[in-house]
Short mmCIF file of the C-alpha atoms (twelve columns), coordinates in Angstrom:
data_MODEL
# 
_entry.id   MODEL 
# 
loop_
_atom_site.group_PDB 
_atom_site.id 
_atom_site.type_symbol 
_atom_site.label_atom_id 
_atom_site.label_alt_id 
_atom_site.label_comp_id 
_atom_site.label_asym_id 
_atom_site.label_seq_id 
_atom_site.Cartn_x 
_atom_site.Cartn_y 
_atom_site.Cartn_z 
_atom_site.pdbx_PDB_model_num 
ATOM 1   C CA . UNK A 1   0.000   0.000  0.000   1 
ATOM 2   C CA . UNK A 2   1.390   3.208  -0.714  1 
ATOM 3   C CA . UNK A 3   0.872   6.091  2.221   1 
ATOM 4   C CA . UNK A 4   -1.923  9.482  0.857   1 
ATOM 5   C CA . UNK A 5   0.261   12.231 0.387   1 
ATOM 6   C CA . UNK A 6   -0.976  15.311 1.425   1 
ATOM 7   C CA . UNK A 7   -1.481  18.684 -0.123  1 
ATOM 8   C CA . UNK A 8   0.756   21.238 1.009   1 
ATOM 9   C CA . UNK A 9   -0.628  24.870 0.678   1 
ATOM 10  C CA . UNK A 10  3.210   26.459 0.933   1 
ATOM 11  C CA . UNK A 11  4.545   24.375 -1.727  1 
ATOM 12  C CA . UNK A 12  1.700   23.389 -3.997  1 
ATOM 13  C CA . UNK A 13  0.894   26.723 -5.256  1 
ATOM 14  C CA . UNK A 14  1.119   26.618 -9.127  1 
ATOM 15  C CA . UNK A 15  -1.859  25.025 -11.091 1 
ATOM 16  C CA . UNK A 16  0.705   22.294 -12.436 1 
ATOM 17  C CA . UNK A 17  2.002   22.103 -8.873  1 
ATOM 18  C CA . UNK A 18  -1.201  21.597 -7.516  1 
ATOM 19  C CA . UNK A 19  -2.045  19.037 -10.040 1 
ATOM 20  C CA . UNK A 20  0.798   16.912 -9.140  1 
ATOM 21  C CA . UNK A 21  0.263   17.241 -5.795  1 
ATOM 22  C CA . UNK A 22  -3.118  15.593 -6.785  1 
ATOM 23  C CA . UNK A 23  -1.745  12.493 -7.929  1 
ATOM 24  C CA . UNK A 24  0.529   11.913 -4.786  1 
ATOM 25  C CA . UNK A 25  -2.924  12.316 -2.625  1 
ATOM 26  C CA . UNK A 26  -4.258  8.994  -5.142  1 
ATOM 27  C CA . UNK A 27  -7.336  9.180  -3.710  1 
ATOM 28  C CA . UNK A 28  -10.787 10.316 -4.381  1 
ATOM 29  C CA . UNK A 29  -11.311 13.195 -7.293  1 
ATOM 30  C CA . UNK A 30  -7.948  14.531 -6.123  1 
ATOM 31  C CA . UNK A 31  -6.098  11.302 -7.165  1 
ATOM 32  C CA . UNK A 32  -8.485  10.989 -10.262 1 
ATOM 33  C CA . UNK A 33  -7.854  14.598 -11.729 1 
ATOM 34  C CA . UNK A 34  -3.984  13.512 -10.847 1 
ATOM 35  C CA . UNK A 35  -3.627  10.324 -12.616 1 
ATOM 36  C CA . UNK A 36  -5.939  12.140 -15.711 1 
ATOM 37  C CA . UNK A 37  -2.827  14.618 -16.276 1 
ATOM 38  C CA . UNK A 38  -0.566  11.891 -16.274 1 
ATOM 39  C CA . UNK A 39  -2.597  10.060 -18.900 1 
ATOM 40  C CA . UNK A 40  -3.082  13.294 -21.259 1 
ATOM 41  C CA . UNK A 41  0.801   14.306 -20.673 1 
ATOM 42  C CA . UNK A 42  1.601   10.709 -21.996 1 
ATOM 43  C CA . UNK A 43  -0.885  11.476 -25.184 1 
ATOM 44  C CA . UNK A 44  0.578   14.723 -25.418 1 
ATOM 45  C CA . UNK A 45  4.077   13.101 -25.347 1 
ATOM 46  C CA . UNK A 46  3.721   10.014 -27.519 1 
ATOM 47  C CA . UNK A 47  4.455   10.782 -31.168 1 
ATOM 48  C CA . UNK A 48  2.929   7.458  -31.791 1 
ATOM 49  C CA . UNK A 49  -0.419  8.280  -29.871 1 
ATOM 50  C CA . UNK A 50  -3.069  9.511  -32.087 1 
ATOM 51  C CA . UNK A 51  -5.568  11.843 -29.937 1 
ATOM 52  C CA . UNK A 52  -8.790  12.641 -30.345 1 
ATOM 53  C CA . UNK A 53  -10.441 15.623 -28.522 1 
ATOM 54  C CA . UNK A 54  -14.184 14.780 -28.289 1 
ATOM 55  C CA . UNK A 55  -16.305 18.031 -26.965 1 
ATOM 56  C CA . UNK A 56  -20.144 17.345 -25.956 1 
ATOM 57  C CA . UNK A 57  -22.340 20.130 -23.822 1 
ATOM 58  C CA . UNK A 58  -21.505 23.881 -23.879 1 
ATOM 59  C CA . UNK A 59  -17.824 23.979 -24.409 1 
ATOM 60  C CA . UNK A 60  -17.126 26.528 -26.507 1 
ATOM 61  C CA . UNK A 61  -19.881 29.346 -24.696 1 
ATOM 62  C CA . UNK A 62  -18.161 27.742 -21.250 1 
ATOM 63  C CA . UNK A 63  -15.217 29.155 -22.001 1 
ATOM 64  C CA . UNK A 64  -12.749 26.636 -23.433 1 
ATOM 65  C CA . UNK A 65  -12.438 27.900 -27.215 1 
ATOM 66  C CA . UNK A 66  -9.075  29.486 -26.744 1 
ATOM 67  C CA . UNK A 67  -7.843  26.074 -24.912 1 
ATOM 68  C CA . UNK A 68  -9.069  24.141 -27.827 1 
ATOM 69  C CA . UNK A 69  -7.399  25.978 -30.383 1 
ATOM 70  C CA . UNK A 70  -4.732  26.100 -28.185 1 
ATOM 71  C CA . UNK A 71  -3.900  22.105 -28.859 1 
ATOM 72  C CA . UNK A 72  -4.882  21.597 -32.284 1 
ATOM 73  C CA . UNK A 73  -2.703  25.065 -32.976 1 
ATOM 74  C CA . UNK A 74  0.364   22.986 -31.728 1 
ATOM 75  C CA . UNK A 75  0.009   19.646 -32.741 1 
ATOM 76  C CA . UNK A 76  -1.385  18.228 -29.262 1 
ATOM 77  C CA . UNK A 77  -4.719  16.991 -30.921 1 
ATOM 78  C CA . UNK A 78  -5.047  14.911 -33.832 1 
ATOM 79  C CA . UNK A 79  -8.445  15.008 -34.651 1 
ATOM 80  C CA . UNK A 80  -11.609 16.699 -32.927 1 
ATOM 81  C CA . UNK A 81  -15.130 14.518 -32.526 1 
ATOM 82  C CA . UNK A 82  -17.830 17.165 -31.532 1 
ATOM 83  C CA . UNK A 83  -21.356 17.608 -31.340 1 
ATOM 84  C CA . UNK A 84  -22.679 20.501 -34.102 1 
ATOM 85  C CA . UNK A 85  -23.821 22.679 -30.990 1 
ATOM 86  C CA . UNK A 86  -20.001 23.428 -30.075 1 
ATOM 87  C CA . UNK A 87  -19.002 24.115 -34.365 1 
ATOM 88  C CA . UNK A 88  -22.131 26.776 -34.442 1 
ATOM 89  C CA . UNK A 89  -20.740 28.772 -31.201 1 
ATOM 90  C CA . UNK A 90  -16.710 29.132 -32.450 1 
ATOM 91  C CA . UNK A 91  -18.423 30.173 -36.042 1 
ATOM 92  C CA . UNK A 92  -21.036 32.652 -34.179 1 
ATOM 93  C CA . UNK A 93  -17.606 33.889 -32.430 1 
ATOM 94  C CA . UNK A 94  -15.966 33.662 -35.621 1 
ATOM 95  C CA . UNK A 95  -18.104 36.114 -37.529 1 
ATOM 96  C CA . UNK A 96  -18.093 38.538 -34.397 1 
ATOM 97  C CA . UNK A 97  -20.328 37.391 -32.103 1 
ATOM 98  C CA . UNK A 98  -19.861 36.557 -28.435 1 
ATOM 99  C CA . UNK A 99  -21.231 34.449 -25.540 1 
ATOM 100 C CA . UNK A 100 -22.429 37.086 -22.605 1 
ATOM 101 C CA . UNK A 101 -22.380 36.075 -18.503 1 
ATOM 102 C CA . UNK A 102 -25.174 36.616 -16.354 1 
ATOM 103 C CA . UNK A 103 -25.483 36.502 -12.433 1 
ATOM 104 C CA . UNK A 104 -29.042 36.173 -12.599 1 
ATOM 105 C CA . UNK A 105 -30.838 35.017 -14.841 1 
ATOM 106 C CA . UNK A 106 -33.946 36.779 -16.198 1 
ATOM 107 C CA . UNK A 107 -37.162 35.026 -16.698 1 
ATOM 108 C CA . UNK A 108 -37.234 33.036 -19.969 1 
ATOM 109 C CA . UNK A 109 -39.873 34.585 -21.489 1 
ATOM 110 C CA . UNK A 110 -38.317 37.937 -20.869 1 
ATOM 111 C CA . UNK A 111 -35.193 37.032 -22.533 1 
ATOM 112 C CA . UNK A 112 -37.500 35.912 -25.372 1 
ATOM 113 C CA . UNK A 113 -38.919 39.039 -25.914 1 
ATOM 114 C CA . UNK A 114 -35.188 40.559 -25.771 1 
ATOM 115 C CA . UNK A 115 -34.063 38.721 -28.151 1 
ATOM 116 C CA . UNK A 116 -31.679 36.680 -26.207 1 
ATOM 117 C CA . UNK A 117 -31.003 33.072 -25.874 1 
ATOM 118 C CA . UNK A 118 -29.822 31.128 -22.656 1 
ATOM 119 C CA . UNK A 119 -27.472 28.401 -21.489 1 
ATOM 120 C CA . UNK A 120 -27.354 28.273 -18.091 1 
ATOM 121 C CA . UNK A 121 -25.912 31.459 -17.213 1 
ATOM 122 C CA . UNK A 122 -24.540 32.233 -20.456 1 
ATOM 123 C CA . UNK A 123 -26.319 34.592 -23.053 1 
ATOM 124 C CA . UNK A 124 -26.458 35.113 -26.491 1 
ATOM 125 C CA . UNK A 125 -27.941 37.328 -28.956 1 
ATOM 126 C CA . UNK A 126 -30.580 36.045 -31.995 1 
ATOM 127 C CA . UNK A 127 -28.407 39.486 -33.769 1 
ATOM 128 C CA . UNK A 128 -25.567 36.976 -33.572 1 
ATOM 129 C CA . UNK A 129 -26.966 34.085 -34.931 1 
ATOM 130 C CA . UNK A 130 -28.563 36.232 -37.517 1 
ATOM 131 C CA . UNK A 131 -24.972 37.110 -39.099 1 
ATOM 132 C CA . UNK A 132 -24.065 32.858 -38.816 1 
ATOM 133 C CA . UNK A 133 -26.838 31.691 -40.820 1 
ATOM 134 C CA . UNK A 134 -25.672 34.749 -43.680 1 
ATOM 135 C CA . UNK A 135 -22.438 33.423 -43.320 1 
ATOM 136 C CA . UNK A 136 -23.406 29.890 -44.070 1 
ATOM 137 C CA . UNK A 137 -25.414 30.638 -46.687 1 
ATOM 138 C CA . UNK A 138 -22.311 32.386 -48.060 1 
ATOM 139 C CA . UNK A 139 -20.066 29.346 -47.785 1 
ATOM 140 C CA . UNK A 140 -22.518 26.747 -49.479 1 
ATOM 141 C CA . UNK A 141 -23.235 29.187 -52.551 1 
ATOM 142 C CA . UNK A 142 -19.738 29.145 -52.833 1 
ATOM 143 C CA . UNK A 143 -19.562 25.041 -53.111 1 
ATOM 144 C CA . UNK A 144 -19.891 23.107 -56.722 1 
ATOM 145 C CA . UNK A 145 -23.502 20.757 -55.960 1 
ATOM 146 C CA . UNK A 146 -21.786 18.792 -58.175 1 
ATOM 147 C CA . UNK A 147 -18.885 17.685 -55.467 1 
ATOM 148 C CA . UNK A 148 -20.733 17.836 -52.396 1 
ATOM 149 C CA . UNK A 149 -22.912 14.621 -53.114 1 
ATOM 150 C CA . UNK A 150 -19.338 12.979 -52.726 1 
ATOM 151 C CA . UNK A 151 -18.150 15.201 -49.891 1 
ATOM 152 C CA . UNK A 152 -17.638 14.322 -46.160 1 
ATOM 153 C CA . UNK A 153 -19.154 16.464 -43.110 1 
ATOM 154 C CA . UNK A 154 -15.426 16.830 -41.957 1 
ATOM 155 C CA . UNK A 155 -14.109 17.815 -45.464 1 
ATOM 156 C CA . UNK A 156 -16.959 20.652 -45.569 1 
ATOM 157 C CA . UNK A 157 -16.541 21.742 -42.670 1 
ATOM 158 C CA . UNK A 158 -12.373 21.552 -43.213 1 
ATOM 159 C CA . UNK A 159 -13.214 23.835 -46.464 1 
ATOM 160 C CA . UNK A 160 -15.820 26.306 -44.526 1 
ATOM 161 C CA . UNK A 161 -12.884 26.772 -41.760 1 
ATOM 162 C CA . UNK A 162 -11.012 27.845 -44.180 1 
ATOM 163 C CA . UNK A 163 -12.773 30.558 -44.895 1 
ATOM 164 C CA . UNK A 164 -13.029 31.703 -41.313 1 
ATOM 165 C CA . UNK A 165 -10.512 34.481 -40.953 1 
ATOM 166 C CA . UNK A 166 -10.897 34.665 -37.125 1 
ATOM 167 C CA . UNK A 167 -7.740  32.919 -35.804 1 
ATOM 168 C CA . UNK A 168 -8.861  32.084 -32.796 1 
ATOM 169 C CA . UNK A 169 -11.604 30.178 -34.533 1 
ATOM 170 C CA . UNK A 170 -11.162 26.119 -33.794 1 
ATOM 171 C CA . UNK A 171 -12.648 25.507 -37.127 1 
ATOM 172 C CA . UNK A 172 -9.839  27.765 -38.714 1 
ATOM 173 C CA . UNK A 173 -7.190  26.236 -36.608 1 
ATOM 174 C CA . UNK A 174 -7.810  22.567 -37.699 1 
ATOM 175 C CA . UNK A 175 -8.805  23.002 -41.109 1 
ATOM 176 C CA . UNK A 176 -4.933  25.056 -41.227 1 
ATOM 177 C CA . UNK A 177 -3.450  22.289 -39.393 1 
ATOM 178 C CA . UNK A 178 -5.258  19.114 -41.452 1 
ATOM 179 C CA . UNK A 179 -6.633  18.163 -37.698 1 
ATOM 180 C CA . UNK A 180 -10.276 16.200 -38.959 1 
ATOM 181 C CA . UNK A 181 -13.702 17.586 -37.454 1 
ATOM 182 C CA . UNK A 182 -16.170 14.461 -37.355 1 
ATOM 183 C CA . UNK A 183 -19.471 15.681 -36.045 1 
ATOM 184 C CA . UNK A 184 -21.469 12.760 -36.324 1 
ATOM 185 C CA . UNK A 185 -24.485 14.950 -35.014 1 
ATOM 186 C CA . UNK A 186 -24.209 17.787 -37.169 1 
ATOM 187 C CA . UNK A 187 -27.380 17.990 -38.563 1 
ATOM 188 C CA . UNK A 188 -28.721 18.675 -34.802 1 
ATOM 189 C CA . UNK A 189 -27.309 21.787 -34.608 1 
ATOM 190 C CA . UNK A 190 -28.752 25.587 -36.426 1 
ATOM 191 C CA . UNK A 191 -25.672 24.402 -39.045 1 
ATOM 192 C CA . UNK A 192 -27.686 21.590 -39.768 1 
ATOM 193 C CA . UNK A 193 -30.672 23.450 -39.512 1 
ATOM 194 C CA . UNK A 194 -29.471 25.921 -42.093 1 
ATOM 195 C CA . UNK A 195 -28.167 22.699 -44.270 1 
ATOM 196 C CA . UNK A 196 -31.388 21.492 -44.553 1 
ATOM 197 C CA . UNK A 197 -33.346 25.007 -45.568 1 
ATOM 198 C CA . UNK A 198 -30.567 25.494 -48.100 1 
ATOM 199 C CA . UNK A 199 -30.897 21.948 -49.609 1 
ATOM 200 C CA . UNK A 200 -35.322 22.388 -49.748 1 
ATOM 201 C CA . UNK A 201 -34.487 25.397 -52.492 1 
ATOM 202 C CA . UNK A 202 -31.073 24.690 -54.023 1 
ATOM 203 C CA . UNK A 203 -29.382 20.992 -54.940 1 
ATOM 204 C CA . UNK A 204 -27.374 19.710 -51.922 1 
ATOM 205 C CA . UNK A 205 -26.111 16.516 -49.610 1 
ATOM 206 C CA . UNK A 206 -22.942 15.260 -47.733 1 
ATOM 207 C CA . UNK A 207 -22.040 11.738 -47.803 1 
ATOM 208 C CA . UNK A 208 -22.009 11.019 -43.937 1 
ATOM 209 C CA . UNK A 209 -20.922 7.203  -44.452 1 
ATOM 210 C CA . UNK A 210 -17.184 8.822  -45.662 1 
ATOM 211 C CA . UNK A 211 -16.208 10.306 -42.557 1 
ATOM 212 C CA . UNK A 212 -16.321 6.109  -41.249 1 
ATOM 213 C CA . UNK A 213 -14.260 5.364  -44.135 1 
ATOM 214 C CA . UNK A 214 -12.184 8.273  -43.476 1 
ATOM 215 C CA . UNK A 215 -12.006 7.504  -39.714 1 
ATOM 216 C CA . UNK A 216 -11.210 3.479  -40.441 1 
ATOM 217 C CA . UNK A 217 -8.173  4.598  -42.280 1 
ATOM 218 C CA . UNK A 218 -6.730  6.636  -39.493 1 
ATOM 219 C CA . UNK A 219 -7.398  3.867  -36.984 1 
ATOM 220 C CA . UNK A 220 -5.515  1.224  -38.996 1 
ATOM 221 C CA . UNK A 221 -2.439  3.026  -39.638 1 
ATOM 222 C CA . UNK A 222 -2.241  4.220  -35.907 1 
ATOM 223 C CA . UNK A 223 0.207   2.194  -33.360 1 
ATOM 224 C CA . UNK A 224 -1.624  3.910  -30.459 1 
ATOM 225 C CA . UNK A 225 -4.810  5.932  -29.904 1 
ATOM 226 C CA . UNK A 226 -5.886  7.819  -26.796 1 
ATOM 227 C CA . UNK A 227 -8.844  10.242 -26.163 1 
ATOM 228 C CA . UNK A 228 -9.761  13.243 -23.969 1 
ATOM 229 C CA . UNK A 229 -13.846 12.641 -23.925 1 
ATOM 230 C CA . UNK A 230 -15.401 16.002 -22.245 1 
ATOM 231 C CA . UNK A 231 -19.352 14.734 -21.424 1 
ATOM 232 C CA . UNK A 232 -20.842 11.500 -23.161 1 
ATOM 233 C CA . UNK A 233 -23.786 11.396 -25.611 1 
ATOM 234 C CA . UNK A 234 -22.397 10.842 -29.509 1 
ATOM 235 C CA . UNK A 235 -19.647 12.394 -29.697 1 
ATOM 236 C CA . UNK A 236 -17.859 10.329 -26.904 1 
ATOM 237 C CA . UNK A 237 -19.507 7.216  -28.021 1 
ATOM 238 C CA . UNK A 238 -18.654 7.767  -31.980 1 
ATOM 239 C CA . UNK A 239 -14.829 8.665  -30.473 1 
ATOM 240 C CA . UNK A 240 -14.882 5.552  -28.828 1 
ATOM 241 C CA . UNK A 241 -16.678 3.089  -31.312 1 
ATOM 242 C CA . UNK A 242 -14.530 3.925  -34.549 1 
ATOM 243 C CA . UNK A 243 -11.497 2.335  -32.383 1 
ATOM 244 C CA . UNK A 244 -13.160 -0.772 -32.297 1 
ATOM 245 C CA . UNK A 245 -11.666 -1.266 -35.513 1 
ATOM 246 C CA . UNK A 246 -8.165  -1.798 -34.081 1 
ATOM 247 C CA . UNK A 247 -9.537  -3.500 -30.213 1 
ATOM 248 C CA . UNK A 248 -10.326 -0.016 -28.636 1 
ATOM 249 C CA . UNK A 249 -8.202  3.092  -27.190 1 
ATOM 250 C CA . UNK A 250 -5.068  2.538  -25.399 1 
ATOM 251 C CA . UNK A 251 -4.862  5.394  -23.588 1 
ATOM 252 C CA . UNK A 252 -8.428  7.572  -22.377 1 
ATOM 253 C CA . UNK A 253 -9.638  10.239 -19.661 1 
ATOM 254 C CA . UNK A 254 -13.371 11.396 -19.674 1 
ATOM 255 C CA . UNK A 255 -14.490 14.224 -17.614 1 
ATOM 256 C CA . UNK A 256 -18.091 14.178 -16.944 1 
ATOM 257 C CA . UNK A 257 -20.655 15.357 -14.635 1 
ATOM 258 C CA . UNK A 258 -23.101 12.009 -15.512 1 
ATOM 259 C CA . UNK A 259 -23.588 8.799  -13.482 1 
ATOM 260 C CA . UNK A 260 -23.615 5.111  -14.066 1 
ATOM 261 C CA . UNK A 261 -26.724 4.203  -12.501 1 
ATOM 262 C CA . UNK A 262 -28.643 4.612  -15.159 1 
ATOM 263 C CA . UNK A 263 -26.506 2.863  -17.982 1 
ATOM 264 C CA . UNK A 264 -25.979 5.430  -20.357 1 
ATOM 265 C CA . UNK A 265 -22.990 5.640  -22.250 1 
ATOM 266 C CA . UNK A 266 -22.799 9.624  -20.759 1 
ATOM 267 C CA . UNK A 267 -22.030 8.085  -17.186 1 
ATOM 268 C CA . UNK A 268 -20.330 5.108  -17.643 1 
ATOM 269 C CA . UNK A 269 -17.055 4.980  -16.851 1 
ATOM 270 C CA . UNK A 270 -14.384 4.120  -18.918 1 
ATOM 271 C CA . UNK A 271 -13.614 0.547  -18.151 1 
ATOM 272 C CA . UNK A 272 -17.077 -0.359 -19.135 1 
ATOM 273 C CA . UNK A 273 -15.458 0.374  -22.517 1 
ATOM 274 C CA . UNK A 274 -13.341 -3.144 -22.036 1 
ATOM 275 C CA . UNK A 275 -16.035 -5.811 -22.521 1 
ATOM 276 C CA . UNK A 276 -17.186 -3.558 -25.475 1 
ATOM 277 C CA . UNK A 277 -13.470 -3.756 -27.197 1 
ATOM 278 C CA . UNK A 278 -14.123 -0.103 -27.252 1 
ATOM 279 C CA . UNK A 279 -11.081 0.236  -24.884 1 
ATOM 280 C CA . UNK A 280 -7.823  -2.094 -24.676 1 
ATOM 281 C CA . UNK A 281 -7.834  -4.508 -21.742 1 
ATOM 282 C CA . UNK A 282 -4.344  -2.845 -20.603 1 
ATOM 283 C CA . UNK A 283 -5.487  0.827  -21.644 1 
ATOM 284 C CA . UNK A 284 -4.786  3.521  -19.327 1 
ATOM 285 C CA . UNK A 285 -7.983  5.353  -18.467 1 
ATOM 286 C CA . UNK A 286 -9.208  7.632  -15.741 1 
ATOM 287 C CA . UNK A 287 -12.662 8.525  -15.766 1 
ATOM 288 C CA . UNK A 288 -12.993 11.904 -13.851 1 
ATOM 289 C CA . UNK A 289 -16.443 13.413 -12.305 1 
ATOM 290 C CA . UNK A 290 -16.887 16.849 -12.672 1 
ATOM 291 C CA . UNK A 291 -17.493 20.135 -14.859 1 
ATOM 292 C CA . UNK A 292 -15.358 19.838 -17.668 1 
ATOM 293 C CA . UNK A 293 -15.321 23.771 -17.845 1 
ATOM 294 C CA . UNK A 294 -13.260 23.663 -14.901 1 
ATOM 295 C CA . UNK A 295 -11.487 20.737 -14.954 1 
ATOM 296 C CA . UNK A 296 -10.240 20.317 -18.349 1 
ATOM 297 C CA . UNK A 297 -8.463  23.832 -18.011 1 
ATOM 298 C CA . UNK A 298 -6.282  22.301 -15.281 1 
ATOM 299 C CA . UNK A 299 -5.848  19.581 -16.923 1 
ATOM 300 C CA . UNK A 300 -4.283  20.620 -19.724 1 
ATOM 301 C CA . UNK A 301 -1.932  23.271 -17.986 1 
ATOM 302 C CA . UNK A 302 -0.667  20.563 -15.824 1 
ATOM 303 C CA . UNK A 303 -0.308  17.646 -18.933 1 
ATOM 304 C CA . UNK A 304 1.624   20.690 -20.678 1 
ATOM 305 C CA . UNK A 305 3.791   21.409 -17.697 1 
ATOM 306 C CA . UNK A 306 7.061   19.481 -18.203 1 
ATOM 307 C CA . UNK A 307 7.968   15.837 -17.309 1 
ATOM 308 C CA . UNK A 308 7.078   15.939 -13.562 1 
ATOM 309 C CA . UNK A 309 3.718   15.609 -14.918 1 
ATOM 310 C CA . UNK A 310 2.724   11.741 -14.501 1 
ATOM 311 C CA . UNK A 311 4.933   8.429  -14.171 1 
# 
């Protein structure tokens, strides 16, 4: 047995610090978060590893945009797996817009009438939205109806990132970098919304069985894959199932605020992925429970901290 090593205020006082300190506690969410760094500062680390970022819930209005671009800017992610939801807000950002904070939030209806939409505590203006769906419109005039029949979601929305001028944008970032954007649920999302008004007057469709075909090819020529999984529902699950192909992930840490008892996929923790060959029976996974908007953050800035990080 190895002794719970405690966290010393004088001494642990960096995030990274902190984080390390973590893993020597071992225990509880402390010693989850800990051994979680460890894990991503191995995928960071590993030339071999291919990583996938997979982003469900409000990540990009919570705050993390400038993190995610952060890792696909220098080559820490590989490829992203998100729900449509997350592309909408970096392109609403991307053409200007913003996310707003609120301490209290107003009656619904009254936010209605304002013209505001809510998440949480987070706000955002119909204006804003207004100015996305003119920019998509935009982008698919500008594609050849011809092409798109045989066109992937992630290779349109590689070619509408490029567009994007904003270079914080995480759709700009990966479509610069050749970092793949599978969004298996795209079309539940105002892009897919828009998608499908634009295809009921004018001659368009994405072939969504090519991004498998694209994803199968990346699994079999990778020695190693590992995944960051921020909440469940499909993008964690599509992250997960395309490694099937190759006896699951070898290396894995979820952050999520769901739990097991009822048997979704959302809450299930990461070993479950085992009998499912969705995981490798000696993988390295750490399933943490909490709000990704915080932990992730610290996270990453410890994983990115230099080689004390993790054994």
């Amino acid at each position: 047995m190895e002794r719970v090593q405690h966290i010393d205020p004088e001494k642990d006082t960096s995030v990274a610090g902190l984080v390390r300190a973590m893993e020597k506690v071992g225990v509880l969410g402390a010693g989850r978060l800990g051994r979680a760094a460890a894990i991503t500062s191995r995928m960071f680390n590993d030339p071999e590893c291919y990583t996938f970022l997979s982003l469900s819930g409000p990540m990009v209005p919570g705050g993390l945009r400038r993190v995610v671009t952060y890792l696909v800017r220098n080559g820490y992610v590989d490829a992203i797996v998100t729900s449509g939801a997350n592309i909408v807000h970096d392109v609403v950002e991307a053409y200007g817009g913003a996310h707003y904070r609120t301490d209290n939030p107003t009656d619904d209806k009254v936010l209605r009438s304002k013209h505001l939409g809510r998440i949480g505590d987070i706000l955002i203006r119909e204006k804003d939205f207004a100015v996305f769906e003119k920019g998509v419109y935009d982008f698919l005039d500008q594609l050849d109806p011809q092409k798109t029949a045989s066109m992937a979601p992630s290779e349109f929305l590689r070619d509408y990132g490029l567009t994007l001028t904003d270079e914080e944008s995480i759709l700009r970032q990966a479509a610069l970098r050749g970092v793949p954007i599978f969004s298996p649920g795209i079309m539940d999302s105002m892009l897919g919304f828009h998608i499908y008004a634009y295809s009921t007057t004018k001659k368009f469709t994405l072939d969504f069985v090519k991004d498998l075909r694209i994803l199968g090819e990346i699994v079999h020529k990778t020695k190693k894959t590992g995944a960051i999984m921020l909440g469940g529902g499909l993008s964690k699950h599509f992250t997960m199932g395309c490694t099937i192909l190759r006896g699951g992930l070898d290396l894995a840490v979820q952050i999520t605020l769901d739990r097991p008892e009822g048997g979704s996929l959302s809450g299930a923790p990461l070993v479950e992925g085992i009998s499912w060959q969705k995981v490798q029976t000696d993988a390295n996974c750490e399933t943490v429970i909490g709000d990704a908007t915080i932990v992730f953050p610290l996270l990453v800035i410890a994983a990115l901290s230099g080689p004390e990080t993790g054994t």
